[in-house]
C-alpha positions as CSV (number, residue, x, y, z in Angstrom):
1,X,80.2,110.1,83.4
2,X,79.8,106.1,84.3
3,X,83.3,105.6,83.7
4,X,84.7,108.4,85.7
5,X,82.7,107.1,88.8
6,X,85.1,104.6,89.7
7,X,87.7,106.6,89.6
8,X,86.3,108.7,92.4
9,X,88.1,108.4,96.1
10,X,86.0,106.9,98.5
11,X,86.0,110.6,100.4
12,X,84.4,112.4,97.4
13,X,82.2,109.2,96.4
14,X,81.2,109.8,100.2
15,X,80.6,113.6,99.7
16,X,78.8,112.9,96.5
17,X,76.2,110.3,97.7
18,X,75.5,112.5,100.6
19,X,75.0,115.8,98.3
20,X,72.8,113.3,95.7
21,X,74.8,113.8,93.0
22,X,75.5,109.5,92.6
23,X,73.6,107.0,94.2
24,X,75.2,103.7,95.6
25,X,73.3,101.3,92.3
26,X,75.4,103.9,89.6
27,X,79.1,104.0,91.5
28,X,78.5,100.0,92.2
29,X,77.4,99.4,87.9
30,X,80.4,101.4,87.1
31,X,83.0,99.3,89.6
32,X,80.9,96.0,88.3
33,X,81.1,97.6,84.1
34,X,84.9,98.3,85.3
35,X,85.5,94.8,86.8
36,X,84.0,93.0,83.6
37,X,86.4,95.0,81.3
38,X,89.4,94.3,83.2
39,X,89.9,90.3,82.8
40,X,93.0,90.6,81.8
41,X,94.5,91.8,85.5
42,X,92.8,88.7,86.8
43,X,92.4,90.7,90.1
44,X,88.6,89.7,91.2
45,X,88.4,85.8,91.3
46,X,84.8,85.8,92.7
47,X,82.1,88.1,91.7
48,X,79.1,88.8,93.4
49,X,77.3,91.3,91.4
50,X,73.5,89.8,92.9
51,X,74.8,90.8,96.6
52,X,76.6,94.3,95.7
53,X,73.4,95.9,93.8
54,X,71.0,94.5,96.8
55,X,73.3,96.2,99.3
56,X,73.9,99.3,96.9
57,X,70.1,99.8,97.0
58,X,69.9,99.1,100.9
59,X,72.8,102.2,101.6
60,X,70.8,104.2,98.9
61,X,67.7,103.7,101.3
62,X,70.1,104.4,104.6
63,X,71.6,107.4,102.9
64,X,68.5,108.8,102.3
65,X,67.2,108.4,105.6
66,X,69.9,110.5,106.8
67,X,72.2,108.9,109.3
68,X,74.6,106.5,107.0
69,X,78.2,106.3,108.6
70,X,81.4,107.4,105.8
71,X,81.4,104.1,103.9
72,X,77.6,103.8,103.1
73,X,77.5,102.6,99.4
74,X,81.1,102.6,99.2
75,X,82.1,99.8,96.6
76,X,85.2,97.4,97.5
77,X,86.7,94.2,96.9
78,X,87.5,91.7,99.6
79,X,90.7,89.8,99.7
80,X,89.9,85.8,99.4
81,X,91.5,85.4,102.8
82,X,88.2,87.3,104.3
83,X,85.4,84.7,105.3
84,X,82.3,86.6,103.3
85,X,79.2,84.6,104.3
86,X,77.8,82.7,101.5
87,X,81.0,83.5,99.4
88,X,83.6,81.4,98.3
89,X,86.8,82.1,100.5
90,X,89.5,79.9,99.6
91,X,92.6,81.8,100.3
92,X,93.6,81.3,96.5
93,X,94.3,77.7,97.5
94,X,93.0,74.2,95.6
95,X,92.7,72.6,99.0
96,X,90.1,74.9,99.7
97,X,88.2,74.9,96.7
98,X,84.3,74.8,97.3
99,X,84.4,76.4,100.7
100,X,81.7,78.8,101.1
101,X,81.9,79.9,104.7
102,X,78.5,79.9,107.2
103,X,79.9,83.0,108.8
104,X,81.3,86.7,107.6
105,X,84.4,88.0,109.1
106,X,84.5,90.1,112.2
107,X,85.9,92.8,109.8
108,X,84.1,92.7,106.8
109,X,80.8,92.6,109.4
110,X,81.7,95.8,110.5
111,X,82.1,97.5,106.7
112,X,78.9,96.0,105.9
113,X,77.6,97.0,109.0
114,X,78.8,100.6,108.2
115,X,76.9,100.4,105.0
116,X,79.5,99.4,102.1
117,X,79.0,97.0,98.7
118,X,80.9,94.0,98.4
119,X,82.1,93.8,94.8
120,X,83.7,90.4,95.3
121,X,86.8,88.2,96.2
122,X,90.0,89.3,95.4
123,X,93.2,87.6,94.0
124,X,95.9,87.1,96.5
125,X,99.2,84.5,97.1
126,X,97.9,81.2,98.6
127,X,97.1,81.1,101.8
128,X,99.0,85.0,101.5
129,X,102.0,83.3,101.3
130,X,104.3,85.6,98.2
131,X,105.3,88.7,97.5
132,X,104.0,88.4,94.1
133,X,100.7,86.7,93.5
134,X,102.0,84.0,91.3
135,X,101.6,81.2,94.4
136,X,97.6,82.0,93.4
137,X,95.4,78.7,92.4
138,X,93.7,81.8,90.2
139,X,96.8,82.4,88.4
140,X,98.5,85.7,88.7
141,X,97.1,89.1,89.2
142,X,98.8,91.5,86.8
143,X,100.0,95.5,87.7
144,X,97.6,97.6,85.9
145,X,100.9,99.5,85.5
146,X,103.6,99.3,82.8
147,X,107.3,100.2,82.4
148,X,107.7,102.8,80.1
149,X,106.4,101.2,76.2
150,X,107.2,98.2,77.2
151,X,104.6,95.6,77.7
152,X,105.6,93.1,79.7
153,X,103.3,92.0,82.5
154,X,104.4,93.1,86.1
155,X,103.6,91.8,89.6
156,X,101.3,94.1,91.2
157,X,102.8,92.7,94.7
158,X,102.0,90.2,96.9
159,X,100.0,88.4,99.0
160,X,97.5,91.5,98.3
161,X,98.3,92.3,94.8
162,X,94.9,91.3,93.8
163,X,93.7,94.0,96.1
164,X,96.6,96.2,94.7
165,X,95.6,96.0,91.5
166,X,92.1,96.2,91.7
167,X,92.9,99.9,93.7
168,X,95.1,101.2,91.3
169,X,93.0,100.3,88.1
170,X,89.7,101.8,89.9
171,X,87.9,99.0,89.6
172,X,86.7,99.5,93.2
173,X,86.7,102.4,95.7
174,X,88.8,100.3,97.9
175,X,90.1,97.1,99.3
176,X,90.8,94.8,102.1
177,X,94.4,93.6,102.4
178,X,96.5,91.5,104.9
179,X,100.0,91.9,106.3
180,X,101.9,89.3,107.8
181,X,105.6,90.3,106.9
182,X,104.4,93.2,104.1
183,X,101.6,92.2,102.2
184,X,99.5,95.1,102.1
185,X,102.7,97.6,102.3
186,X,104.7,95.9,99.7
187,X,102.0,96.0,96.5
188,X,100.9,99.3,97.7
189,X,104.5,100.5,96.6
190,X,104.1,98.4,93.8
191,X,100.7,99.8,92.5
192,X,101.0,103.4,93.5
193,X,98.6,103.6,96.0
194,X,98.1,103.5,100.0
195,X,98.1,101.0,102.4
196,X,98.5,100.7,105.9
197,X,99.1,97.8,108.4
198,X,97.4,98.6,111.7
199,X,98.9,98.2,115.0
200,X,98.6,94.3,115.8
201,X,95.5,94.0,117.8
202,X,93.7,97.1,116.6
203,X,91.6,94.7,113.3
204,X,90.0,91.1,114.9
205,X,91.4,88.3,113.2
206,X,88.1,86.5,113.1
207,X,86.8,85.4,109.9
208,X,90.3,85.4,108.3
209,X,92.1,82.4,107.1
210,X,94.9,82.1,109.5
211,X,98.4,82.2,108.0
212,X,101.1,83.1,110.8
213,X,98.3,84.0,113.9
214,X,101.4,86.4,116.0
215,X,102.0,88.6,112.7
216,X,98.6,88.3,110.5
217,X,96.8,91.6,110.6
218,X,94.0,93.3,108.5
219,X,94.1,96.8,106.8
220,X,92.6,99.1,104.0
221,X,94.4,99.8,100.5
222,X,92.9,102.7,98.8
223,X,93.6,105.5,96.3
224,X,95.2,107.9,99.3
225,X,95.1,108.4,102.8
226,X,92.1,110.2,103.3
227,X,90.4,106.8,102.3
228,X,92.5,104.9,104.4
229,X,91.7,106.7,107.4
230,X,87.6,106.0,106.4
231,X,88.1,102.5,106.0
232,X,90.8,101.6,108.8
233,X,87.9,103.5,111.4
234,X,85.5,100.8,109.9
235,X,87.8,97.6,110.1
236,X,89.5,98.5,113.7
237,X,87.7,97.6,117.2
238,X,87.9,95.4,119.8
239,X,86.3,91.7,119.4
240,X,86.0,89.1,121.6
241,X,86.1,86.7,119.3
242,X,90.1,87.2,119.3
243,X,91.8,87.1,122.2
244,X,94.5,88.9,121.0
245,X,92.2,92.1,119.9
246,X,92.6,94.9,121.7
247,X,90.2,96.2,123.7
248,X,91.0,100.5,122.9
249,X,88.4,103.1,121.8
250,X,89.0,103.6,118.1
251,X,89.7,107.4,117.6
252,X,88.0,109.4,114.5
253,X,91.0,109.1,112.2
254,X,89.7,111.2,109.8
255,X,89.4,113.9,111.8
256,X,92.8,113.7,113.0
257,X,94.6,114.2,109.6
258,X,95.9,118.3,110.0
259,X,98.6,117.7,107.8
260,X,100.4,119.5,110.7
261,X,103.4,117.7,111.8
262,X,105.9,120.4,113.3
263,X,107.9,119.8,116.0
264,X,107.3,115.6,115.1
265,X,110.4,113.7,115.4
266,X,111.3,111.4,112.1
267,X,113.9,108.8,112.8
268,X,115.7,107.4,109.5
269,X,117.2,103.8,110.7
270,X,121.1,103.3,109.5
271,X,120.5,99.9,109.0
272,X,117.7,100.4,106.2
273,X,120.8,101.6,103.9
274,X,120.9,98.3,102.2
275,X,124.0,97.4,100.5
276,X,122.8,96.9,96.2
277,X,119.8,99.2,96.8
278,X,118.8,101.0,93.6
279,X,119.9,104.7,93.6
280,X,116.5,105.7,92.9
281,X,114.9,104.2,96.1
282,X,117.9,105.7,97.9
283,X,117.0,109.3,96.4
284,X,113.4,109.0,96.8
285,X,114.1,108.3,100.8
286,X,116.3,111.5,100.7
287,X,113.5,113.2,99.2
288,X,110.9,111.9,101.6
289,X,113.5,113.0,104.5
290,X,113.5,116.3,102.9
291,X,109.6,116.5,102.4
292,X,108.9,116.0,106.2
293,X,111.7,118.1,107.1
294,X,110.4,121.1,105.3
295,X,106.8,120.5,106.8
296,X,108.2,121.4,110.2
297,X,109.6,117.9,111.5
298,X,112.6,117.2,113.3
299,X,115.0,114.8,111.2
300,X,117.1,112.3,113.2
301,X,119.0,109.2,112.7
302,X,118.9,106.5,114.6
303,X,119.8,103.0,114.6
304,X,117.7,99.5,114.7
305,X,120.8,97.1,115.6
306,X,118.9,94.1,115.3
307,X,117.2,94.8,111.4
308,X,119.8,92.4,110.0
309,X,118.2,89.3,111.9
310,X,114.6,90.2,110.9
311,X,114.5,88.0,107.6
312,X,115.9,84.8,108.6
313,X,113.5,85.2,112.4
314,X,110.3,85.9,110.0
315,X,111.0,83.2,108.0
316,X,111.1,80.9,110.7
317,X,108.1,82.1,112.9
318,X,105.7,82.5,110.4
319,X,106.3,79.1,108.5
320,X,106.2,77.6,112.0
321,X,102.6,79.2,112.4
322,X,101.6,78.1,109.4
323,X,102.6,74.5,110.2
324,X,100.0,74.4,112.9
325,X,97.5,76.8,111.0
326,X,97.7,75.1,108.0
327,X,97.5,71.1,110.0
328,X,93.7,71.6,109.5
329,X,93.5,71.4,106.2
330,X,93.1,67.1,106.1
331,X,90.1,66.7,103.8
332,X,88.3,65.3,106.7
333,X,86.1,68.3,107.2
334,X,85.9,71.1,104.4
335,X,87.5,71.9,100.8
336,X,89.2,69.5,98.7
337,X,89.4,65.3,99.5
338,X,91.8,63.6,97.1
339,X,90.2,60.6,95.4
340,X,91.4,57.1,96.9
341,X,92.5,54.0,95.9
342,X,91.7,50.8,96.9
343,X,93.0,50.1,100.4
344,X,94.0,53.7,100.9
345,X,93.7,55.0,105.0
346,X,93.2,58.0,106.6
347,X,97.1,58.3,106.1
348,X,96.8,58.5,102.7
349,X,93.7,60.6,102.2
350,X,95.5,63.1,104.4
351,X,99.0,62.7,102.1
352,X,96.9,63.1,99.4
353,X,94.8,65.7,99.9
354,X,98.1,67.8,101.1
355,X,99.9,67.1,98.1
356,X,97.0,68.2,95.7
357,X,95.6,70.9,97.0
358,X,98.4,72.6,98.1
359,X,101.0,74.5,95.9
360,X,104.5,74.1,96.2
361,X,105.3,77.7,98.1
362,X,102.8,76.9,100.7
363,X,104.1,73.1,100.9
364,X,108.1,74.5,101.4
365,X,106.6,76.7,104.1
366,X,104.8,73.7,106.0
367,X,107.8,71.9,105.5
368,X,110.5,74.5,106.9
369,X,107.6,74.9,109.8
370,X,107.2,71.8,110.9
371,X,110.8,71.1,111.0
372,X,111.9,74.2,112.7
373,X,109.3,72.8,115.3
374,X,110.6,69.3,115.5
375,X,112.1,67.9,118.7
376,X,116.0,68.2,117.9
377,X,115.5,71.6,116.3
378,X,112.7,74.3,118.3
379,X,115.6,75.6,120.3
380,X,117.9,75.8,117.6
381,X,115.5,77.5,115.3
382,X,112.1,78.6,116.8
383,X,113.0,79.6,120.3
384,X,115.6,81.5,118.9
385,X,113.9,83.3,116.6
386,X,111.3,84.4,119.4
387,X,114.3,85.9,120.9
388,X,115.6,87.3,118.0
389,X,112.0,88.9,117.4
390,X,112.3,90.2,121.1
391,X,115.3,92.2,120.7
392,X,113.5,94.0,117.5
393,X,110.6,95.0,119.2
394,X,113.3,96.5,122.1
395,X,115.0,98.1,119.3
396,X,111.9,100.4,118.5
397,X,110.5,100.7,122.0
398,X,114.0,102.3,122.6
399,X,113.9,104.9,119.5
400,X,109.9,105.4,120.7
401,X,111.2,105.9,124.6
402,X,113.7,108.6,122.8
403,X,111.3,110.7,121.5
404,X,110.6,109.6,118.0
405,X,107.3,109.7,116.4
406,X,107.5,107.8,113.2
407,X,110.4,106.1,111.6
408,X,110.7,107.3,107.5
409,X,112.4,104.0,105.6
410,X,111.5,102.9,102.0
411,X,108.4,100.6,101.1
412,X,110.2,98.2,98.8
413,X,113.5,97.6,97.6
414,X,112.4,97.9,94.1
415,X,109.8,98.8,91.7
416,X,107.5,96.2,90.6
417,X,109.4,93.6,88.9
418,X,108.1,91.3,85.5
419,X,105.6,88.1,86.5
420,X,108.1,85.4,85.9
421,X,111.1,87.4,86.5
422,X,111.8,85.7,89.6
423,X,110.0,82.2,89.0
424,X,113.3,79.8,88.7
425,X,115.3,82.0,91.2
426,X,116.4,80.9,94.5
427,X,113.4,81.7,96.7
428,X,115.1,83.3,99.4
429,X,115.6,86.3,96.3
430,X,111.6,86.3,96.7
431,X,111.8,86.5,100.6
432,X,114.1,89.6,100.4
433,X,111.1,92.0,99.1
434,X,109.9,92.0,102.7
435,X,113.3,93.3,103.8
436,X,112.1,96.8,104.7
437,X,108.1,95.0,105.8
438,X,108.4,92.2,108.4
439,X,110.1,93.7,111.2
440,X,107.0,95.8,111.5
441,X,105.0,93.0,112.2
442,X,107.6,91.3,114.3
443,X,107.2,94.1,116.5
444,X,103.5,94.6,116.2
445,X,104.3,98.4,115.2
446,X,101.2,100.1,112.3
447,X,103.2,101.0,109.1
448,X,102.3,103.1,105.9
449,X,103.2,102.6,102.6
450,X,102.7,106.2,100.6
451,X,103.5,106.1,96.5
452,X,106.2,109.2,96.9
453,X,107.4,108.9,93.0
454,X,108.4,107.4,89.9
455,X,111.4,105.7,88.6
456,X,113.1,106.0,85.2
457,X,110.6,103.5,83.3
458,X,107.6,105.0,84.9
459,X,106.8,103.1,87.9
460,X,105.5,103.7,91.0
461,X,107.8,103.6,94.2
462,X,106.8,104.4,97.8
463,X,108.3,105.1,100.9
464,X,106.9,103.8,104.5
465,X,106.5,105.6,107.7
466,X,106.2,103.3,110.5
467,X,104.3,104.3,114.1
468,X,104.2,104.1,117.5
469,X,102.2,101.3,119.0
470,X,97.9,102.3,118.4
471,X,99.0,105.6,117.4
472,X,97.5,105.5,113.8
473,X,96.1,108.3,114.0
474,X,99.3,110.3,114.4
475,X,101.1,107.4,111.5
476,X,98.3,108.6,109.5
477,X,98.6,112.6,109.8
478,X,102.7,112.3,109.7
479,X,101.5,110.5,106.0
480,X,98.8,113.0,105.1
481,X,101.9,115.8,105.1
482,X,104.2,113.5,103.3
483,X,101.5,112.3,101.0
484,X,100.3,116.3,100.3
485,X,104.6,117.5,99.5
486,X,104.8,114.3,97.3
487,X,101.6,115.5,95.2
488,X,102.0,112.0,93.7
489,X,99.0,111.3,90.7
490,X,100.3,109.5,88.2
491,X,97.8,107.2,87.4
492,X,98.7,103.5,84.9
493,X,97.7,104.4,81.5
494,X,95.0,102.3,80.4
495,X,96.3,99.0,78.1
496,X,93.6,95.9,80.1
């Protein structure tokens, strides 16, 4: 029975410690017996078994008192972008190595708060800059899935795919992810599991290591969307600690998935028809369109004129961001300090410092910021881009103002793809996973990624409903009714 626990969702583990039938110390020695097994996906980097049995026995105790919120004793794993108190959180980076934060994050107070078990950190992109954990100072996390009898090691996504992978080989109830131009979406579709981006504003950013502060936003990735509506009601809230959280009551999203979406409006985006696409993402959307259509929605299509420009504006805002995020980082103050030579300034211990502890991907990004923000070029580049990212948020506030609900496009424009695969390629190849991902956050919109169905060689591909602004609720029902015609539960057969 131990091994079966972690394979439980976090709604049943729920209805289970509440009836008796588990306490919080078994389901958290199952995730941690699970987590020890399962080296090989390199997907927790940080374990803290001491802290998740002392707060296993603390929600037993609040359970049995009788008044524990839904994710009492719930085990997860944290993404290492989440300041956990005590913890290390070094974003997956070298420069940060050594850091153990004096403070927990505004989110991860709240789970705890609400009762749930920190497992430990989770593997992620450095500084959650990828799309397929191999920028990681860890090394990379590995799919727990597999194509067909072939063995070769996949990405489970990135920057989350840690996170991703940790879900999909139940090695933990649940996890916290971050999206900034996909990264909880796009390994969700890679892993076959859930995960949703919340409206930006609706999660504080507090506590989390800061890569592009205007797109960065917190979310859950579990095993379906029951669970995601459990953990997004514990991560969302207003905090003052961010002045760009919103200050909105956070409805019972749990209570608002009917699976009843007739008389919704679905838009379908021309634009999302990408020229190369495989067939099988393009017949999977067809499906999906079909799937809501027969649950009583109204099917329309509708254009996003401005989707071609979303790229090369997210790839000039969020560097920029993380030009100025990232300056912190001097080895004056926390992390890593280079070692010095004799005569060496503060020049040099900051040059350094830089050029050892961080990796080449997050080093290109710096770079491309910080010159897209240089005197001769912020106009040319930056201010353009801001425009750019103006007219896609207009684009959707128009299809919104027109009566449409959700917008159905796919998650990814593939499945999961070999570690290595795309190593040597030109990175701009890497930067095109987020295709059908960043204008979501350029426009501040929540977005869903749902695993929908396999391709030939076995592998998990998802489609992604995107909402109306701080209507997660509704995101989350319209994904409930695809999620329940899909009937996806294929599970990755057991090799780690």
């Amino acid at each position: 029975m131990m091994s079966d626990l972690t394979k439980l969702k976090i709604s049943e583990a729920r209805d289970a410690l509440r009836k008796g039938d588990v306490t919080s110390v078994e389901l958290t020695e199952a995730c941690l017996d699970a987590i020890a097994g399962a080296k090989a996906l390199n997907a927790f980097v940080h374990d803290t078994p001491e802290i998740a049995r002392e707060m296993a026995k603390a929600a037993d105790a609040r359970i049995k008192a009788g008044d524990a919120p839904s994710l009492c004793g719930i085990p997860l794993g944290i993404k290492d972008l989440f300041c956990t108190k005590g913890v290390a959180s070094q974003a997956a980076s070298n420069i940060l190595g050594g850091f153990k934060p004096e403070y927990e994050s505004t989110v991860t107070t709240q789970m705890f708060n609400d009762g749930a078990v920190m497992l430990g950190k989770l593997n992620m992109d450095e500084f959650a800059m990828g799309s397929s954990n191999e920028t990681s100072a860890y090394g990379n996390a590995v799919n727990p899935w597999r194509r067909g009898n072939d063995d070769a090691a996949l990405t489970p996504g990135g920057s989350s795919g840690g996170s991703a992978a940790a879900v999909a080989a139940d090695l933990c109830l649940g996890a916290t992810g971050t999206d900034t131009g996909g990264s909880i979406r796009q390994p969700a579709a890679f892993t076959g599991i859930t995960g949703i981006k919340p409206t930006y504003g609706r999660c504080s950013r507090w506590g989390i290591i800061a890569f592009a502060s205007s797109l960065d936003q917190a979310g859950p990735m579990t095993k379906d969307v029951r669970d995601a509506a459990i953990m997004l009601q514990s991560m969302c809230g207003h905090d003052p600690k961010d002045s760009t959280s919103a200050d909105l009551v956070v409805p019972d999203f749990e209570a608002m998935l009917t699976g009843d979406i007739r008389g919704k409006t679905i838009g379908i985006p021309k634009e999302y028809h990408m020229d190369g696409m495989p067939e099988e993402i393009e017949a999977l959307w067809a499906e999906g369109r079909k799937m809501l259509q027969d649950a009583g929605a109204k099917i329309v299509d509708i254009s996003l004129p401005h989707t071609k420009y979303a790229l090369p504006a997210y790839y000039v805002i969020a560097p920029a961001e993380a030009s100025s995020n990232l300056a912190r980082y001097d080895g004056v103050r926390y992390g890593h300090r280079a070692k010095l030579g004799q005569g060496d300034g503060i020049t040099e211990m900051y040059e350094k410092t830089r050029a050892e502890g961080f990796g080449p991907e997050v080093q290109r990004r710096i770079m491309i910021g910080t010159y897209v923000l240089s005197a001769g070029f912020y106009d040319a580049y930056y201010n353009r881009a801001r425009k750019v990212r103006t007219l896609i948020k207009k684009d959707f506030e128009d299809v919104f103002a027109a009566g449409v609900d959700a917008i159905l496009t796919p998650a990814t424009p593939s499945a999961a793809f070999g570690l290595g695969e795309m190593k040597d390629a030109d990175p701009v190849k890497m930067y095109l996973n987020d295709v059908f991902t960043v204008t979501v956050n350029l426009a501040g919109l929540p977005g869903i990624a749902i695993p929908t169905g396999l391709d030939k060689q076995g592998l998990p591909l998802g489609l992604q409903l995107i909402g109306r602004p701080w209507e997660e609720g509704d995101l989350l029902n319209t994904a409930y009714a695809l999620e329940q015609s899909a009937g996806f539960v294929s599970k990755p057969a057991k090799w780690w």
